[in-house]
C-alpha positions in Angstrom: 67.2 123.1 -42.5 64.5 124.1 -40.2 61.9 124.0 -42.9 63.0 120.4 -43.4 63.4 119.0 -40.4 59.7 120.6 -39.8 58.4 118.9 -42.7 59.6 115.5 -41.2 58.2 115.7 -37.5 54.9 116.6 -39.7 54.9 113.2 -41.5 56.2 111.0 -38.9 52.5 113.1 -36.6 50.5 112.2 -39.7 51.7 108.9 -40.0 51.4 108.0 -36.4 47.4 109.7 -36.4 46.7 107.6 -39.5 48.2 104.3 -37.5 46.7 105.1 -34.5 42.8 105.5 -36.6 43.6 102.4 -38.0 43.8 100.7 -35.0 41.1 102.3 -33.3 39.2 100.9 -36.4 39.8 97.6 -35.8 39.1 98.0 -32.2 35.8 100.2 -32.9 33.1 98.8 -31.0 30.4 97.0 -33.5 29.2 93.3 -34.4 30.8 90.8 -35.3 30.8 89.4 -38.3 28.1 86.6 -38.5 29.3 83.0 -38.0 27.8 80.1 -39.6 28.8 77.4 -37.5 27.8 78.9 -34.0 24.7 80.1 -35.7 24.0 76.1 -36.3 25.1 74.8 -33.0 22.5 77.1 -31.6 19.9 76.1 -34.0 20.7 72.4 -32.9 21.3 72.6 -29.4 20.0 75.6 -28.5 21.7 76.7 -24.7 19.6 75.1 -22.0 21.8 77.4 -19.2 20.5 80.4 -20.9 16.6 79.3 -21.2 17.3 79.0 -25.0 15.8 76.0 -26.6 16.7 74.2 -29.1 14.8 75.2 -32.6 14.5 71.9 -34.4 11.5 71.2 -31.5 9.5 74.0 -33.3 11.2 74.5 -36.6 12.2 70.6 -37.7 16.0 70.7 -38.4 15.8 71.3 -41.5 13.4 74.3 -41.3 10.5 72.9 -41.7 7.9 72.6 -39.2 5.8 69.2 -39.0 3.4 71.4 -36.5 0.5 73.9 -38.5 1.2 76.2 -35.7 5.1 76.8 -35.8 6.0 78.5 -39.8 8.8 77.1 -41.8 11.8 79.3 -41.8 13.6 77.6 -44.6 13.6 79.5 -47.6 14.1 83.0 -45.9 16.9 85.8 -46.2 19.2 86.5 -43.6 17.9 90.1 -43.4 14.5 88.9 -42.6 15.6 86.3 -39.8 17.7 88.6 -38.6 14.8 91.4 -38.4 12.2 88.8 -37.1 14.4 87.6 -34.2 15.1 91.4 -33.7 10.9 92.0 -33.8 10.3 90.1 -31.0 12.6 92.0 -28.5 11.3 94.4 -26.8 13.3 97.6 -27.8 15.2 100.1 -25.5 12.5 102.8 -24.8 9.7 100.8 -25.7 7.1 99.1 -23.4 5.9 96.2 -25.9 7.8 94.2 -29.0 6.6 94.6 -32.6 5.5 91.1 -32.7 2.5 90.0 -29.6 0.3 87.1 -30.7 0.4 83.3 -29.9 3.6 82.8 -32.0 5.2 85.8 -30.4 4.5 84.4 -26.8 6.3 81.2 -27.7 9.3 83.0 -29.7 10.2 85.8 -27.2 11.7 83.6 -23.9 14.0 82.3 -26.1 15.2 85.2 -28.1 14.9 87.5 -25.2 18.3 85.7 -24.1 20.2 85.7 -27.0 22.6 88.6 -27.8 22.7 90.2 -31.0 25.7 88.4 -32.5 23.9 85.2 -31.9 20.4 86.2 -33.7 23.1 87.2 -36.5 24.8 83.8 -36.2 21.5 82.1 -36.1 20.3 84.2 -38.9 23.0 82.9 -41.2 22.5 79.4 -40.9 18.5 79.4 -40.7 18.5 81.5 -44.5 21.4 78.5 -45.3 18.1 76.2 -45.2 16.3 75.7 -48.5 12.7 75.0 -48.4 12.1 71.4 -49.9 8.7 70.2 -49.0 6.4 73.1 -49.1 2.9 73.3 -47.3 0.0 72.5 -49.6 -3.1 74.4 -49.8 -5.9 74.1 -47.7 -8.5 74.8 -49.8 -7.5 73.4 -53.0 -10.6 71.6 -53.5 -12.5 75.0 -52.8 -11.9 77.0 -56.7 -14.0 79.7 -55.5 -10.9 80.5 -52.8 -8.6 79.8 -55.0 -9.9 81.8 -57.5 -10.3 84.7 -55.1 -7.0 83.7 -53.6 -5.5 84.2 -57.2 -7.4 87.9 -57.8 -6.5 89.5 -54.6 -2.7 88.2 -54.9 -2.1 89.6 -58.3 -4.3 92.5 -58.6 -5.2 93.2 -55.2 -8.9 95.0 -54.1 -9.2 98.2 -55.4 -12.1 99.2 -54.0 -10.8 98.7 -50.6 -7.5 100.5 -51.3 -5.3 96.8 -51.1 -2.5 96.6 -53.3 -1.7 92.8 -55.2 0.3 90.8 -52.7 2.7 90.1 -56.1 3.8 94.0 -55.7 6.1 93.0 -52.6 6.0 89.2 -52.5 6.6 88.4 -56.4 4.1 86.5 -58.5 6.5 83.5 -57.2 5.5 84.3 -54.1 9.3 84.1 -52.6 9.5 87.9 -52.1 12.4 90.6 -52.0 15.5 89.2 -50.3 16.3 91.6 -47.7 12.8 93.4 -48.0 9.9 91.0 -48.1 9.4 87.6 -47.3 8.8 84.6 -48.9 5.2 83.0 -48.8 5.0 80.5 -50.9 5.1 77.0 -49.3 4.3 78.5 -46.4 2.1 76.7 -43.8 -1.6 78.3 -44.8 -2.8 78.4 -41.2 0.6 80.4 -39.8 -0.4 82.9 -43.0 -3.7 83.6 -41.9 -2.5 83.9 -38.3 -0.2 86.8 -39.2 -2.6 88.4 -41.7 -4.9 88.5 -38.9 -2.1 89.7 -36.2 -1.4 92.6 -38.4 -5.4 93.6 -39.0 -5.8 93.1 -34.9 -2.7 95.3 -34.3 -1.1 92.4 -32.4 2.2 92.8 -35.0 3.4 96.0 -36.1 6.9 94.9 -37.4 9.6 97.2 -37.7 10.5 98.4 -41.4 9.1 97.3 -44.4 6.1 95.8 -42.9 4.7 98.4 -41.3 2.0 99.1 -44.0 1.1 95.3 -43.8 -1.3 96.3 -40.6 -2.8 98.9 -43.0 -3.3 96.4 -45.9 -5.1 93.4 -43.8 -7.1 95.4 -41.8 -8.9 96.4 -44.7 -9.5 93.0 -46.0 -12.5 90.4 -44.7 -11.5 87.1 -42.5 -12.4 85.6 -45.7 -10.6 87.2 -48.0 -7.1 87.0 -45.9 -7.8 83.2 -45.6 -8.6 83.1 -49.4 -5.0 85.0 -49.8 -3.4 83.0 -47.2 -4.0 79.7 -48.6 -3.3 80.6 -52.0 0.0 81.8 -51.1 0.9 78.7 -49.6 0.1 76.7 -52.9 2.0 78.7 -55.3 4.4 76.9 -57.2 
């Protein structure tokens, strides 16, 4: 009787322990999912009490910019919204963001506001934005670019140790969801900005674009505009 009464108290400790996980579970401290309709009233309205403004003044509310120096962000994943937002925080330890040029300097007051469950929410509705009127091409009229544009993009430079931009960013040029961005359609100018950032050591983003510093600093001016613009006009 012992034995069984034993055996009972045992079960009802078990079952209590696995209730109580459970509901520590829920309770467990973590983000929130993201949501896509407080991620679009941000992107809207922005929250002018906080310092956060509003990103259809920069972005266009659909995503695209009508400004050469702001870049479209419609067409891009979640992951990489979410990371870019994330890049231009300074982390906890650190003395300096991953992202420091021009574009960085206008980015960072606003994001520096926003809590994590609001880049998420943001995130979410700004990869909800499909990119319908691409940039064109600068150079277009210039085949020697374009030509060069073409050569570096889908075999790369050997001889300086640079890797076809197709490897990461798809002969489409709309990249690895969740890994690498999308380029083409991409304002040209904002391209060769970045490429240049990254070569200058003034963007040294967190993740998978680490080796991108590597990559443009061993490419000319020339050759990163020739890339840049032809990324922009792929089709």
């Amino acid at each position: 009787m012992k034995h069984v009464i034993s055996k009972i108290v045992m079960a009802g400790g078990l079952a209590l322990s696995m209730a109580s996980g459970a509901a520590l579970a829920q309770t467990a401290v973590g983000p929130v999912k993201p949501d896509f309709e407080r991620g679009q009233q941000l992107y809207m309205n922005g929250d002018p009490a906080r310092g956060i403004a509003t990103c259809i003044a920069c972005h266009g509310a659909d995503g695209m910019s009508m400004v050469s120096l702001y870049p479209h962000i419609a067409g891009q994943s979640y992951e990489y919204i979410l990371n870019q937002l994330k890049n231009f925080k300074v982390p906890e330890g650190a003395t300096q963001s991953h992202r420091r040029n021009q574009n960085a300097m206008l980015m960072a007051p606003n994001v520096v506001q926003m809590t994590e469950q609001e880049m998420a929410d943001l995130a979410l509705f700004v990869s909800s934005l499909e990119l319908t009127k691409p940039s064109v091409a600068e150079l277009a009229a210039d085949q020697v670019m374009v030509q060069r544009g073409r050569q570096i993009w889908r075999g790369g430079i050997p001889e300086r140790n640079v890797p076809a931009c197709a490897s990461c960013h798809g002969a489409d040029g709309h990249g690895i969801p969740g890994q690498y961005p999308r380029l083409s359609g991409q304002v040209p100018s904002y391209l060769y900005e970045q490429l240049i950032a990254f070569a200058d050591g003034e963007r040294d983003n967190a993740g998978t674009e680490n080796h991108m510093a590597e990559i443009a600093n061993r490419m000319s001016r020339q050759d990163i505009k020739a890339v840049a613009d032809y990324a922009a006009g792929i089709r």
